[in-house]
C-alpha positions in Angstrom: 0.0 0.0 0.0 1.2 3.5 -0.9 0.6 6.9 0.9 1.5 8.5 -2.0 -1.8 10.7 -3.5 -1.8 10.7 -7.5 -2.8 14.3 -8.8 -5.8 14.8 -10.1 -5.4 15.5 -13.8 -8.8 17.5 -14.0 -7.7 19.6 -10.9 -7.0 23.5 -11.5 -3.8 24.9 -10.5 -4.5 28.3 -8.7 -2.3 31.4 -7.6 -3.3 33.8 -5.9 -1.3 37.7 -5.0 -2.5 40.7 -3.5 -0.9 43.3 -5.7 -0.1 47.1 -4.7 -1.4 48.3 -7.9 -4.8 49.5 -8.5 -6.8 46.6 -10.9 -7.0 49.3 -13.8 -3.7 49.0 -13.7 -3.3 45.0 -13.7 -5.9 44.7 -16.4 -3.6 46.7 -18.3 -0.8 44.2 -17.9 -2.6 41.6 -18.9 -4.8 42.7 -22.0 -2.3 44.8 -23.7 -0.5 42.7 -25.9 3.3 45.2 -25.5 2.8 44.9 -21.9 1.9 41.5 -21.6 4.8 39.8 -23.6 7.3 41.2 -20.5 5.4 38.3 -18.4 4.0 36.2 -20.7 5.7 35.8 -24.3 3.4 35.1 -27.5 5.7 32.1 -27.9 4.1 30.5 -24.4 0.5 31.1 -26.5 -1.6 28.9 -28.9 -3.4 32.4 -30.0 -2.0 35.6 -29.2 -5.8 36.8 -28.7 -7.9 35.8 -25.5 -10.6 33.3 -25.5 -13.1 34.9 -23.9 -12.5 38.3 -21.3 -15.2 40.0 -18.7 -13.9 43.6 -18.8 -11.8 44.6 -16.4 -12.7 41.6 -14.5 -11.2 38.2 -15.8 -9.1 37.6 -19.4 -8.5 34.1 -20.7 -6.1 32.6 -22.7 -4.6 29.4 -23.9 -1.2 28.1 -23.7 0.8 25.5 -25.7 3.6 23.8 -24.5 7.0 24.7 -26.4 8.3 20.9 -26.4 6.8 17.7 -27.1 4.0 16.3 -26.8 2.8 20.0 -27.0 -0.2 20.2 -23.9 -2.3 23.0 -24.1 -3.9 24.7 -20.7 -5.8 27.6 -20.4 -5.0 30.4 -17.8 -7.4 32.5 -16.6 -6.9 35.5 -14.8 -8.7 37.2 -12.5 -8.9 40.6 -11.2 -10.8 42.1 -8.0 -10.0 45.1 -5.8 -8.6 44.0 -2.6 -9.7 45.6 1.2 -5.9 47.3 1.1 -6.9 49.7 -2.3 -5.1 47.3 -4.4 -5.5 44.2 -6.5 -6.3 40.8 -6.0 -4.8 38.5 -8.3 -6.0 35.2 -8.8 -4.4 32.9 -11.8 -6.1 29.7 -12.7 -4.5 27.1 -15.1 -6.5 24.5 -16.0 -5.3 21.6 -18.5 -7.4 20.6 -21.1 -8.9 17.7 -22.3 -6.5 14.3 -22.6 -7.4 12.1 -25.4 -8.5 9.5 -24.3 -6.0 6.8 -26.7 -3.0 8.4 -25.5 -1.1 5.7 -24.0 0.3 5.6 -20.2 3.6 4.6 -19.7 2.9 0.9 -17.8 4.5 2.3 -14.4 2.1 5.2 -14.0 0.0 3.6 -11.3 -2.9 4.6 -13.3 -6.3 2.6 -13.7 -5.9 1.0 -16.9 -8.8 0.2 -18.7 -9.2 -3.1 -20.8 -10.9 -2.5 -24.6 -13.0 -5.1 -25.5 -11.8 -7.2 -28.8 
């Protein structure tokens, strides 16, 4: 028997920062494309432009993996005024979707299903 807890590939990363900065000025950073590329490059993007936004609230995007086998995610970040006059920051990265043929290496104490013949 392990105590060792597999991670939960549907699970959402989350960060969270309580910024100095008003929010005007951290949904600046991360909606104008000049601005943006300081922190997060076009390169780290699948699509330069967001996938969906709430202005001045929440701005998503999706990100592709520079190396083999290429895993997209998409980030999600979230901007509220905090109680100190600045900015909370919350950053969400969620994977998506696995295909469902990709084959697991046979030491991945995964559940392995069985197709039928």
């Amino acid at each position: 028997m392990s105590d060792t807890v597999e991670p939960d590939a549907d699970a959402a990363l989350v960060i969270e920062y309580d910024l100095d900065a008003p929010p005007e000025k951290v949904w600046r950073a991360v909606t104008i494309p000049a601005l943006r590329e300081r922190w997060l490059p076009d390169c780290d993007l699948a699509g330069a432009e967001p996938l969906s936004s709430v202005a001045g609230e929440e701005v998503r995007y999706r990100l592709r993996d520079s190396e083999p086998p290429f895993r997209e995610s998409h980030v999600t970040f979230r901007i509220e005024p905090n109680e100190a006059g600045g900015t909370r920051f919350r950053i969400i990265q969620e994977a998506c979707g696995q295909r469902a043929n990709q084959p697991r290496a046979a030491n991945c104490n995964s559940r392995t299903l069985m197709r039928a013949a």
